[in-house]
C-alpha positions in Angstrom: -12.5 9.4 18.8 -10.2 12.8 19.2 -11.5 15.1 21.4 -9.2 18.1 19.7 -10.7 20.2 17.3 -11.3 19.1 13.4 -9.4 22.4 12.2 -6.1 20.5 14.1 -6.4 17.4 12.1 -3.5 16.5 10.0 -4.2 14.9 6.4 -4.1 11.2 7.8 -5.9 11.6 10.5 -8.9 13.6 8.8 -8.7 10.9 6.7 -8.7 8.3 9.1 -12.2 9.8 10.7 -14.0 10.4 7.2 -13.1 6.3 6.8 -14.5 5.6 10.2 -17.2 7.6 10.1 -16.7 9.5 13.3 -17.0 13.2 11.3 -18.0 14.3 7.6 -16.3 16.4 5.3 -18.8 19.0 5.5 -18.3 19.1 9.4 -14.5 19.7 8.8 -15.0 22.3 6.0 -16.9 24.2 8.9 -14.4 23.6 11.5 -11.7 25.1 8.9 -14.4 28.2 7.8 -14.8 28.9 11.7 -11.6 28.9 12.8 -10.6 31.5 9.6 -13.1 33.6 10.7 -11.6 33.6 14.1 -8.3 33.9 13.8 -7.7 35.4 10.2 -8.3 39.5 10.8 -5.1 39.0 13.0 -2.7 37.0 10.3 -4.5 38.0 7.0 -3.1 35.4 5.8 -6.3 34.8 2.8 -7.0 36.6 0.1 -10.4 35.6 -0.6 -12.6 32.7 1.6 -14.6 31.0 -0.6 -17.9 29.4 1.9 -20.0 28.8 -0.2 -17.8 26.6 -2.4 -16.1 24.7 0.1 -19.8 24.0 1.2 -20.6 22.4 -1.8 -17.4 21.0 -2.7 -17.7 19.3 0.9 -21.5 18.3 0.5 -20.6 16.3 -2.8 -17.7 14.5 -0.9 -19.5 13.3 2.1 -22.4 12.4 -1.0 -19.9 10.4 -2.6 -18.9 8.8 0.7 -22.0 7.3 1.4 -22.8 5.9 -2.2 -19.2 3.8 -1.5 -17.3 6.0 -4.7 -15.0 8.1 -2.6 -12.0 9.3 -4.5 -8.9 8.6 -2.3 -7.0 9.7 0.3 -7.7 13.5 -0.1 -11.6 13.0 -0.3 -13.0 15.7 1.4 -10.1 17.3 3.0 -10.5 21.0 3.5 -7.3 23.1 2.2 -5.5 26.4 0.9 -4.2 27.3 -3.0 -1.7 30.1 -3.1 -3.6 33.0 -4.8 -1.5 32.0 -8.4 -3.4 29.4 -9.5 -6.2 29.4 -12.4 -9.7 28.6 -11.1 -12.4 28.8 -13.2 -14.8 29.2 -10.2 -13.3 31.6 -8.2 -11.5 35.3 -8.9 -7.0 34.6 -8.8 -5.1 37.8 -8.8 -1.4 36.9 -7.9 -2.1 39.0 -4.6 -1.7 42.6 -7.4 -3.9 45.2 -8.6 -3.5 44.0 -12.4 -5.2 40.9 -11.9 -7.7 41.9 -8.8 -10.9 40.1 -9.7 -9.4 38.1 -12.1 -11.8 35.0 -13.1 -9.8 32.5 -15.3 -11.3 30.7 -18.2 -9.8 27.6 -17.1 -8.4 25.5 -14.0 -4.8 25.0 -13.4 -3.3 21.3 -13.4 -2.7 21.7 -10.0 -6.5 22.6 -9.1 -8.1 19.9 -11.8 -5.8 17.1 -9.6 -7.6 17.9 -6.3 -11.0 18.6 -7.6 -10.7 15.0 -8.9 -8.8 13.6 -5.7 -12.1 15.1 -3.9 -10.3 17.9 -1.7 -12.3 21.1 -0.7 -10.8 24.5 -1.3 -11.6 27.0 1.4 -9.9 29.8 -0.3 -6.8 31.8 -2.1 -3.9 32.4 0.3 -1.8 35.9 0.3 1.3 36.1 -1.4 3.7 38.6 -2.5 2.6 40.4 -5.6 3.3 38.5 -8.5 5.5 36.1 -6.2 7.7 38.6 -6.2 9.4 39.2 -2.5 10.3 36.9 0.6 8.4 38.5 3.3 4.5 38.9 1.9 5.0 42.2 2.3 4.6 43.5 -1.6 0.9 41.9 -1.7 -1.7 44.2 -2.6 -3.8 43.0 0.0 -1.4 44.0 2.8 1.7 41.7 4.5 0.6 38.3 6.2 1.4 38.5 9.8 3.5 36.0 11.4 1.9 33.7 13.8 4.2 33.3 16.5 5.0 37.1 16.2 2.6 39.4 14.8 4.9 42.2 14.3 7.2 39.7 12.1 6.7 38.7 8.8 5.6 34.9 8.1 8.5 34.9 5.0 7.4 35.0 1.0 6.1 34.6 -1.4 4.4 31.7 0.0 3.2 33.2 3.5 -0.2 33.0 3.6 -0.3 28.9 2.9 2.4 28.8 5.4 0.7 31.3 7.8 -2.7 29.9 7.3 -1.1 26.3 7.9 0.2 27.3 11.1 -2.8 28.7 12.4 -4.8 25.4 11.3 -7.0 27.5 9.0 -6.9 24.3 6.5 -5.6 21.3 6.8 -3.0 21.6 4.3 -2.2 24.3 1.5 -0.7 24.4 -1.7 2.2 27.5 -2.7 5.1 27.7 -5.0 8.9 27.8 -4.9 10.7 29.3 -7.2 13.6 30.9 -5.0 13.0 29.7 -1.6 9.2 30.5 -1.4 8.0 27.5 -0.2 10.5 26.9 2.1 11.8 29.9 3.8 8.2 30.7 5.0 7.7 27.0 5.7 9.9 27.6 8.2 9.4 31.0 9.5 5.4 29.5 10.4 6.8 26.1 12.1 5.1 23.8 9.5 6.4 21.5 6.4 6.9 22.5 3.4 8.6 21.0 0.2 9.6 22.0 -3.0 9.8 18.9 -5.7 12.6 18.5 -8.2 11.8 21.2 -11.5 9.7 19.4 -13.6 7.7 16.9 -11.1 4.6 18.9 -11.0 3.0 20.6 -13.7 2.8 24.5 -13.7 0.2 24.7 -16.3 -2.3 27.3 -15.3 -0.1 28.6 -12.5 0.7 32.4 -12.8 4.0 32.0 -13.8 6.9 34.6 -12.2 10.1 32.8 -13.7 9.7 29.9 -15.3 12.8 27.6 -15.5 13.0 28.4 -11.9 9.1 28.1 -10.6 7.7 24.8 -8.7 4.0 23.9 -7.0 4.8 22.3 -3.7 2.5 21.5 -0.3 2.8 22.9 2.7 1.5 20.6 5.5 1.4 19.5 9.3 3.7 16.5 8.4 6.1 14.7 6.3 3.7 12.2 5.9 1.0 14.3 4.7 3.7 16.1 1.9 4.1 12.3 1.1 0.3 12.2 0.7 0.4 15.1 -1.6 3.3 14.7 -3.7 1.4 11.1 -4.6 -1.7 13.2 -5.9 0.2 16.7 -7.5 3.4 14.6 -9.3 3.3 13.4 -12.6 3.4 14.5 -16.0 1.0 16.8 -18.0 0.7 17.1 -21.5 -0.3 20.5 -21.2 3.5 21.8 -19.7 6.2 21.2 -22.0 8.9 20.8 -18.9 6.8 18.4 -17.2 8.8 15.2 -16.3 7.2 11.9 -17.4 9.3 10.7 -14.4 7.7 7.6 -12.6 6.0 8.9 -9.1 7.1 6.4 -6.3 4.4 5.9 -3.5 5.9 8.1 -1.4 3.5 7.2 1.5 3.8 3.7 1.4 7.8 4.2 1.1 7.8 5.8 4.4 5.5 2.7 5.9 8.4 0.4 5.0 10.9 2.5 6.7 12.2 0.9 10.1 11.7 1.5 12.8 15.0 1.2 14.8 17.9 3.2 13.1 15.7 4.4 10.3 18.6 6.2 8.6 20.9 3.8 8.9 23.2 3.5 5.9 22.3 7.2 4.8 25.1 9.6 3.9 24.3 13.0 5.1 26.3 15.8 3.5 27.1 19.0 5.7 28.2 22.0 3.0 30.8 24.4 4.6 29.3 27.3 2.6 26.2 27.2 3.9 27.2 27.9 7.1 29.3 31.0 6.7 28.8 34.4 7.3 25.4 35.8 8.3 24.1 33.1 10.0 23.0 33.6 13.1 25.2 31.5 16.0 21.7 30.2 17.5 20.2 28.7 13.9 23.7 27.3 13.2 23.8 25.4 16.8 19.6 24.2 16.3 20.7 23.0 12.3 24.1 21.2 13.8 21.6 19.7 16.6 19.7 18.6 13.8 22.0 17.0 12.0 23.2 15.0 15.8 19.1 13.4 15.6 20.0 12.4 11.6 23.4 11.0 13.2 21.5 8.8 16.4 18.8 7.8 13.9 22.0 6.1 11.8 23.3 8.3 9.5 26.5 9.0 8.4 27.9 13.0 8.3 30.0 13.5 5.3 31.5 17.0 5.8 32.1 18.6 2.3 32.3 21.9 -0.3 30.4 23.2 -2.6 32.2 26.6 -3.6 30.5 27.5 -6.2 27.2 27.9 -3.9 27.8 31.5 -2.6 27.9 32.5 -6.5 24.0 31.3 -6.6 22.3 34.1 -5.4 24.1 36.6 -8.1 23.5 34.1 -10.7 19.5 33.7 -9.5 19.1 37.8 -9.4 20.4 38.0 -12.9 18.1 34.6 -14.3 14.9 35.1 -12.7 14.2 39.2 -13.6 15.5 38.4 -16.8 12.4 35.7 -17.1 10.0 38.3 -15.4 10.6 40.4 -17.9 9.2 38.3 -20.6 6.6 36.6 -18.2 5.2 40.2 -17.2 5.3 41.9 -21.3 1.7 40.1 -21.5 -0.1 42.4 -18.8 -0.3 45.4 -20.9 -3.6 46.9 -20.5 -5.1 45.6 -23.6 -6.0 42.1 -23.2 -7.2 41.3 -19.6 -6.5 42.9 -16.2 -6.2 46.1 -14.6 -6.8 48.9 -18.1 -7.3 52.8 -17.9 -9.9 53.5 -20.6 -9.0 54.5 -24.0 -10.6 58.3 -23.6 -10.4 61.9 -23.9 -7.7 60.9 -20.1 -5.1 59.9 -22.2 -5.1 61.8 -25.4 -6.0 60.8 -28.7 -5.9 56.9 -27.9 -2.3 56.6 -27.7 -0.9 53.6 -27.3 1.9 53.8 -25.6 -0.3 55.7 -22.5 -2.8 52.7 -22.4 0.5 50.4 -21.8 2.6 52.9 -19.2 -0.5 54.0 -17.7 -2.5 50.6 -16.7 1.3 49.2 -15.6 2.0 52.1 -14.0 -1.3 51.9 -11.7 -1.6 48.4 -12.1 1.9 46.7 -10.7 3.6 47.3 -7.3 7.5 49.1 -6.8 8.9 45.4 -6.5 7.6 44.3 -9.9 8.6 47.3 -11.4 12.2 47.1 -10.1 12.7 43.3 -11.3 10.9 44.0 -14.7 13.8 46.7 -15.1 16.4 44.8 -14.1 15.5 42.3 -15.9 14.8 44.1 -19.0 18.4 45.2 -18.4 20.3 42.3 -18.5 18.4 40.9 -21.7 19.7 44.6 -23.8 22.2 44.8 -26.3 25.2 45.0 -25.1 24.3 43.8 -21.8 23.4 39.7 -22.4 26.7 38.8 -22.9 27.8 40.2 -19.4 25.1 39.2 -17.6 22.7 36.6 -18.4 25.2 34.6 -20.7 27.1 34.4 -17.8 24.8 33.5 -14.8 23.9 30.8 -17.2 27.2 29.3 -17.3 27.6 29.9 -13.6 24.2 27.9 -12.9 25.5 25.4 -15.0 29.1 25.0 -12.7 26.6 25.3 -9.1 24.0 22.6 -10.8 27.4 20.3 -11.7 28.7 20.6 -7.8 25.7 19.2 -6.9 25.3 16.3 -8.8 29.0 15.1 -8.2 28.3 16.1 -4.2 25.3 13.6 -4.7 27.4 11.2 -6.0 29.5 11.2 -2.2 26.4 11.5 -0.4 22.6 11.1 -0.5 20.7 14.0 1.1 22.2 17.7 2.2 21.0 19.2 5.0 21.6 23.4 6.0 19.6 25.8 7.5 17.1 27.2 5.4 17.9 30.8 6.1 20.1 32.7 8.1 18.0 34.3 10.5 14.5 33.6 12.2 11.8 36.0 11.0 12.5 39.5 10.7 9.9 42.3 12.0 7.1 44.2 9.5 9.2 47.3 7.9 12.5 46.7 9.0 13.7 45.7 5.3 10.9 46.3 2.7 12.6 49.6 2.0 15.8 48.1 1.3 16.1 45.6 -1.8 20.1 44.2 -1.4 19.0 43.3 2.0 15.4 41.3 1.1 17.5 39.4 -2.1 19.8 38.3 0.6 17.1 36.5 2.4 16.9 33.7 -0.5 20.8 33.4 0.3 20.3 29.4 1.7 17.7 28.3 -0.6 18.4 29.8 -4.0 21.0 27.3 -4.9 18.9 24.3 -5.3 16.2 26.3 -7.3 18.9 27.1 -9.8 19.7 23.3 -10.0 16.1 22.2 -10.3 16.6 19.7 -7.1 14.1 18.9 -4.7 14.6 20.3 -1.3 12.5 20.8 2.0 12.1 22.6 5.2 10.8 21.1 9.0 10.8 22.6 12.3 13.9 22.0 14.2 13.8 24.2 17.1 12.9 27.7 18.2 15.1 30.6 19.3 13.3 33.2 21.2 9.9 32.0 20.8 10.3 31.9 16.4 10.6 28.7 14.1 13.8 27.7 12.7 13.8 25.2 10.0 16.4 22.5 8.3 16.3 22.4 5.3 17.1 19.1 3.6 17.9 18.4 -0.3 18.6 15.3 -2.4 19.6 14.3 -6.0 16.8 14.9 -9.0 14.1 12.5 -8.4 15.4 11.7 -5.4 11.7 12.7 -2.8 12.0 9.3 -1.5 15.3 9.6 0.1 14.5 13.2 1.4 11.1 12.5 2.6 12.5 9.4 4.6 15.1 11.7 5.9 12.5 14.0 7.0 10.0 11.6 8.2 12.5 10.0 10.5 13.6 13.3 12.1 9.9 14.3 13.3 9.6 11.2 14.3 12.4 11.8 16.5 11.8 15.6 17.5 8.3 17.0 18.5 8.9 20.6 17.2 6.5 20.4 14.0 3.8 19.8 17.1 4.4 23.0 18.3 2.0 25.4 17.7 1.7 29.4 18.0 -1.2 30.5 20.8 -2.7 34.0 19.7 
C-alpha cells in the first residue's frame, strides 16, 4: 500500500485502492476537502467547496462498493467542475456577478455522466468571468494564483481546474476550451489537459460563451487518466444538436495495447513553421524542439511542414467568437434570472430600457462588456460583410490546411503558448496584448480538432507545455502520442512546493 498521501493519487491508482480495499471513497473525499482547506486561501483556485455533498456523494459510493454494484472506473473518485456547468444541487455563476448564487433547475450532461459513473464533486473551480479571458483574472471572485509562482497567473479561463489540479486539491477536474482554455492553463499549472474534437462531448447545460467554438475537456495528472475520462464524457446527447454520434474508442485500453519498445514507431509527426515564429520565447522553442527529439527516439518520424494560413487564426477567432457572445449574452437581461435592479421609484417609471442597462451594467465585468461590443459590432449593418462574412471564409481556408496537413502526417505538435506564465497585472489592462495569448491554440478551436497540452520542461522554475493535435476523431492517435512521451519524460511528476 502507498504511503503518499490520498489527495496525490492519480485516477488509476485511486482506483486501484478503492478495488483493493486499502482506502474508501469517503476517506479520499476527506484527503481532497483537507488539503483545499490548506492550501486554497493561497491559489483561490475554488469558487465554492461543496463538504457536505462530496460527503454524501462519497458515503453512497463506498455503500455501493460493499453491496458489489459499483459503477466503474470513476466510482468514488473525488474531483473539480469548472464553475459553468448546471447543477441542480449546488449554486453555478460562470465566476460573474449576474449569475452569483445561481441554482440551476437542471444538471448539465457533463455532471449527469459522473453522477452516474459514481465520481464525487468537491466543488466549482474559478474561472474568468463568463470564460471570457486567458489569465483568470476577470473572475468576480478574484484571479487564481499560480502554483509554482504566486505572483503569476495559472492562465484562463480554465485556471482554477488547472490550478486546483496542480495543487492536488482533487484528483482530476473538468473545464472547457473554447480558444485555448483548457490548454494554455493546462500548461501554465504542469498538469494534462485536453480539449476533444468539437462535437465529442455534449455542451448541453454548460454556460455557453461561443458556441461553434466551446468544448468540455479534463484536466488530469496523466494521459491515462484523460483516456479514463474521455471514455466516460464522449458520446452523443440528444439534448445538443452538434453532438457527434461518433463511435468512442476505448481510449484506455488503446493505450494498454501500445508497445512498449518504440511506441511511436511508424507515427508521422508534423512540425508547422508558423507556430514557431515570432514571439516565442527562445527557451519554450528549445524545451518544444526537445520534445519533439523524445517523439523522434520513441520512433516517430518529423515531417517538417506549412500551414500559412495559421497566423490569420487569431483575427478570424476575435471576430467569430464576440460575434457569438453577443447572441449568447442578449439572454441575461435583468428580467428573467440573474443579477436584476428592482423595478422602483430607482429607475423611474419602470422603464425598460433602465432595468436592462442597469442590471448589465452592475451585473457583467469590463471584459464582457468589451466582447459583447465588439461583437455586437461586427454582426451590424454594414459591418457583416467585412467582418464576420469574412473570418468565416478565412476559418474555412485555416480548417482546409489542416485536414490536407493530416493527410501528410498524423499528429502536430507546437508549443502551446509563447511564453511561460506572465505575472498578476502586468497585462489585464491591456486587451491586444491578453488576445495574443490564444496566439498558439486558437487555430485548432476554429477547426473543431482535438488537441492537448503535457508538461515538457520548465524554464525558471514555470511549466512549459507541448501541445499536440491530430485529425477529427483522431484522440486515439493523440493520446498514444502523449502517453508515450510521459512515459518517456518525468516532468508531469513534478510538482509545485508552497
Amino acid at each position: 500500500m502507498s504511503t503518499k498521501p490520498l489527495y496525490t493519487y492519480t485516477i488509476e491508482e485511486a482506483a486501484e485502492a478503492l478495488k483493493k480495499g486499502e482506502t474508501t471513497s469517503v476517506a479520499l473525499t476527506e484527503s481532497c476537502l483537507e488539503r483545499i482547506a490548506e492550501v486554497d486561501a493561497q491559489i483561490n483556485a475554488f469558487v465554492i467547496v461543496l463538504p457536505e455533498l462530496a460527503r454524501a456523494q462519497a458515503q453512497e459510493s463506498d455503500a455501493r462498493r460493499k453491496m458489489g454494484k459499483t459503477r466503474g472506473i470513476l466510482d468514488g473518485i473525488p474531483y473539480n467542475l469548472k464553475d459553468v456547468y448546471a447543477t441542480s444541487d449546488s449554486p453555478t455563476s460562470a465566476s460573474s456577478k449576474m449569475l452569483d448564487g445561481w441554482v440551476a433547475p437542471y444538471n448539465a450532461t457533463v455532471y449527469t455522466k459522473l453522477r452516474e459513473a459514481g465520481a464525487v464533486l468537491l466543488g466549482k473551480t474559478n474561472t474568468d468571468e463568463f470564460t471570457m479571458g486567458v489569465s483568470t483574472e476577470t473572475s468576480y471572485y478574484g484571479v487564481t494564483r499560480n502554483p509554482w509562482d504566486r505572483e503569476r497567473v495559472s492562465g484562463g479561463s480554465s485556471g482554477g481546474p488547472a490550478a486546483s489540479i496542480a495543487m492536488h486539491m482533487g484528483i482530476f477536474s473538468i473545464g472547457t476550451d473554447t480558444g485555448g482554455s483548457i490548454r494554455q492553463p493546462a500548461a501554465f499549472c504542469n498538469v494534462t489537459g485536453v480539449r476533444p474534437t468539437y462535437g465529442r462531448v455534449s455542451r448541453w447545460g454548460e454556460i455557453p460563451m461561443a458556441s461553434s467554438l466551446d468544448q468540455t475537456g479534463p484536466i488530469t495528472k496523466t494521459v491515462r487518466d484523460a483516456a479514463i475520462l474521455l471514455e466516460v464524457l464522449c458520446g452523443h446527447d440528444p439534448l445538443d444538436a452538434n453532438s457527434s454520434p461518433e463511435t468512442v474508442p476505448a481510449f484506455l485500453q488503446e493505450l494498454n495495447e501500445v508497445v512498449e519498445e518504440y511506441p511511436l514507431k511508424g507515427l508521422k509527426v508534423g512540425v508547422a513553421k508558423e507556430y514557431f515564429g515570432e514571439g516565442v520565447l527562445p527557451e519554450v522553442e528549445r524545451l518544444v524542439r526537445e520534445a519533439i527529439t523524445t517523439l523522434e527516439n520513441e520512433g516517430a518520424e518529423i515531417v517538417e511542414l506549412s500551414l500559412p494560413s495559421v497566423p490569420h487564426a487569431l483575427s478570424v477567432y476575435y471576430i467569430i467568437a464576440p460575434a457569438e457572445v453577443s447572441s449568447n449574452m442578449a439572454r441575461y437581461d435583468g428580467i428573467r434570472y440573474g443579477h436584476s435592479i428592482e423595478r422602483t421609484a430607482a429607475v423611474g417609471k419602470h422603464d425598460l430600457f433602465d432595468v436592462y442597462a442597469k442590471s448589465r451594467g452592475e451585473g457583467l465585468g469590463a471584459e464582457v462588456k468589451r466582447r459583447i461590443m465588439l461583437g455586437t459590432h461586427v454582426l451590424s449593418s454594414g459591418y457583416y460583410d467585412a467582418y464576420y462574412k469574412k473570418a468565416e471564409a478565412v476559418r474555412q481556408v485555416v480548417t482546409q490546411e489542416f485536414k490536407d496537413a493530416f493527410k501528410q502526417v498524423d499528429i502536430l505538435v507546437a508549443p502551446v503558448s509563447p511564453h511561460v506564465a506572465f505575472k498578476i497585472g502586468e497585462q489585464v489592462n491591456d486587451p491586444l496584448a491578453m488576445y495574443k495569448e490564444d496566439i498558439l491554440t486558437v487555430p485548432l478551436n476554429i477547426s473543431g480538432i482535438p488537441g492537448l497540452s503535457v508538461p515538457c520542461g520548465f524554464y525558471k522554475g514555470l511549466p512549459v507545455g507541448l501541445q499536440i493535435m491530430a485529425n477529427h476523431f483522431q484522440e486515439s492517435t493523440m493520446l498514444k502520442t502523449a502517453a508515450a512521451y510521459q512515459d518517456a519524460t518525468i516532468f508531469h511528476q513534478q510538482s509545485p512546493n508552497l
